[in-house]
N, C-alpha and C positions, 0 to 999 in steps of 0.2 A: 750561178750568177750572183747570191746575195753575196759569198763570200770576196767575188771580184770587186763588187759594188762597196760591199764595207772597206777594202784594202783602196778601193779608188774616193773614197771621201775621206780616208785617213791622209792621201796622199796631196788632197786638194788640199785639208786644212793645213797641213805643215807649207806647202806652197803659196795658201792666199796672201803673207806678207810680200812676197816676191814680185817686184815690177819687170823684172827680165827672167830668160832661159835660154836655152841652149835645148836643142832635138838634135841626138846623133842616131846616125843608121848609115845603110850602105847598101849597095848593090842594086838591080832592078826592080828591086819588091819595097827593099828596106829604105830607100830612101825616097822615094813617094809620099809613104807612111809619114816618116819623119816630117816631111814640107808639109800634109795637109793636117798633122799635129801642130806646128808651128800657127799656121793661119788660121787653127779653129781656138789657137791660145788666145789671139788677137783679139778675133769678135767676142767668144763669150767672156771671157774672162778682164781681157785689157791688157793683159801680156805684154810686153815686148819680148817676142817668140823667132830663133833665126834657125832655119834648119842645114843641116851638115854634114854632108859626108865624112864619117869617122876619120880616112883621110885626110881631108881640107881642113879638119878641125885640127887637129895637130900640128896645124901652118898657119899659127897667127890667132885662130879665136879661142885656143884654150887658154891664151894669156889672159885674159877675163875671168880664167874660173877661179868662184871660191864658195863660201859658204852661202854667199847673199844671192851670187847666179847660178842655179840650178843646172845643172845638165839631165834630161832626160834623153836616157836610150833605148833605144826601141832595137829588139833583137826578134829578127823574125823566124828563126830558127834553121837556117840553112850554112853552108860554110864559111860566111864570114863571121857568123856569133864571137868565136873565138879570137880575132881581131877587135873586134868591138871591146869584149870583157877585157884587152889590154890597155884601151883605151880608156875604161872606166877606171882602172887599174891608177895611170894617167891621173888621171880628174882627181883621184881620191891621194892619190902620193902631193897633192897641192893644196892640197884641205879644200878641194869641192867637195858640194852636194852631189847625190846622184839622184836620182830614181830610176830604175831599171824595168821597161816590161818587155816580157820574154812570157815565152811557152812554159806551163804548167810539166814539173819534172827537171825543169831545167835548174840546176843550182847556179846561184850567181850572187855576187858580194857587189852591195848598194845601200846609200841609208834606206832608201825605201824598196820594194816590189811588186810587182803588179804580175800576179799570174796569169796569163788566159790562158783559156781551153787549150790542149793540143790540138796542133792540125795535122792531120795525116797525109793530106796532099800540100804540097808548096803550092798549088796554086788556089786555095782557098784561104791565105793568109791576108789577100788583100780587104777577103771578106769580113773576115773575124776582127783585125786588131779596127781597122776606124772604130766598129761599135765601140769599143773602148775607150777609143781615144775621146770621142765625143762625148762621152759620160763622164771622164774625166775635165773637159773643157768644162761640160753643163756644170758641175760640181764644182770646180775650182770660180768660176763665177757668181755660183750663189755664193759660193766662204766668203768670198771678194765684196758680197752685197751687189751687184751687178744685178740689172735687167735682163737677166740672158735672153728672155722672149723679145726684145724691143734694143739690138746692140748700140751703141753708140754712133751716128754716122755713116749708117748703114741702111738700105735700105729693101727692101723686097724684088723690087724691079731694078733692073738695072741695064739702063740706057746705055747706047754706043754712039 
């Protein structure tokens, strides 16, 4: 974990200038991930974070990408990976950013990489990457100087 943790604060500080991003992913695992990446960019960090199915992203909001808005892609290591990595593919032929996390063993071309652990079962990936993602959030908000304990506008309780 230190080596995920040193790659996920290198990837916060290259991100703390960033006011926006982009979360791509896909399918019933992958794109979860992606939307509660987005909303954990929001609180701790301050983000303007929109998440995306690698599809829908190639209709309309890859026009936004470039080097100032981030695309991260979350690949959770099942058979659309490979659709994904052409979509980064995409991002990158338009002079975006990427950051890419994916499964440890997996090769993949992005300015940055996040490797987690392999997961041997598909259905323990929901388990594994949030830790991540949240540590990434935590970390990209301290870059940021953020209160991550106390977010902006937010509160503990929350009334209906």
């Amino acid at each position: 974990m230190d080596k995920v943790r040193d790659d996920i604060r290198k990837v916060a500080k290259s991100l703390s200038s960033h006011g926006n991003a982009y979360v791509i992913s896909g399918g019933p695992v992958g794109l979860p991930i992606a939307m509660e990446t987005a909303l954990k960019l929001k609180e701790a960090a301050q983000i303007h974070s929109e998440a995306f199915s690698f599809r829908e992203f190639k209709h309309g909001p890859i026009t936004l990408v470039s080097r100032e808005f981030p695309t991260i892609a979350i690949m959770p290591g099942n058979d659309i990976d490979e659709e994904i990595v052409n979509v980064i593919s995409e991002v990158w032929s338009r002079g975006g950013y990427t950051v890419v996390i994916t499964q440890r063993g997996r090769e993949v071309t992005g300015d940055q990489v996040i490797y987690v652990e392999r997961v041997g079962n598909r259905l323990m990936v929901p388990l594994v990457y949030p830790s991540v993602i949240q540590l990434l959030a935590y970390e990209l908000g301290v870059a940021r100087g953020i209160d991550v304990d106390n977010p902006h506008n937010l509160s503990k309780v929350v009334t209906t």
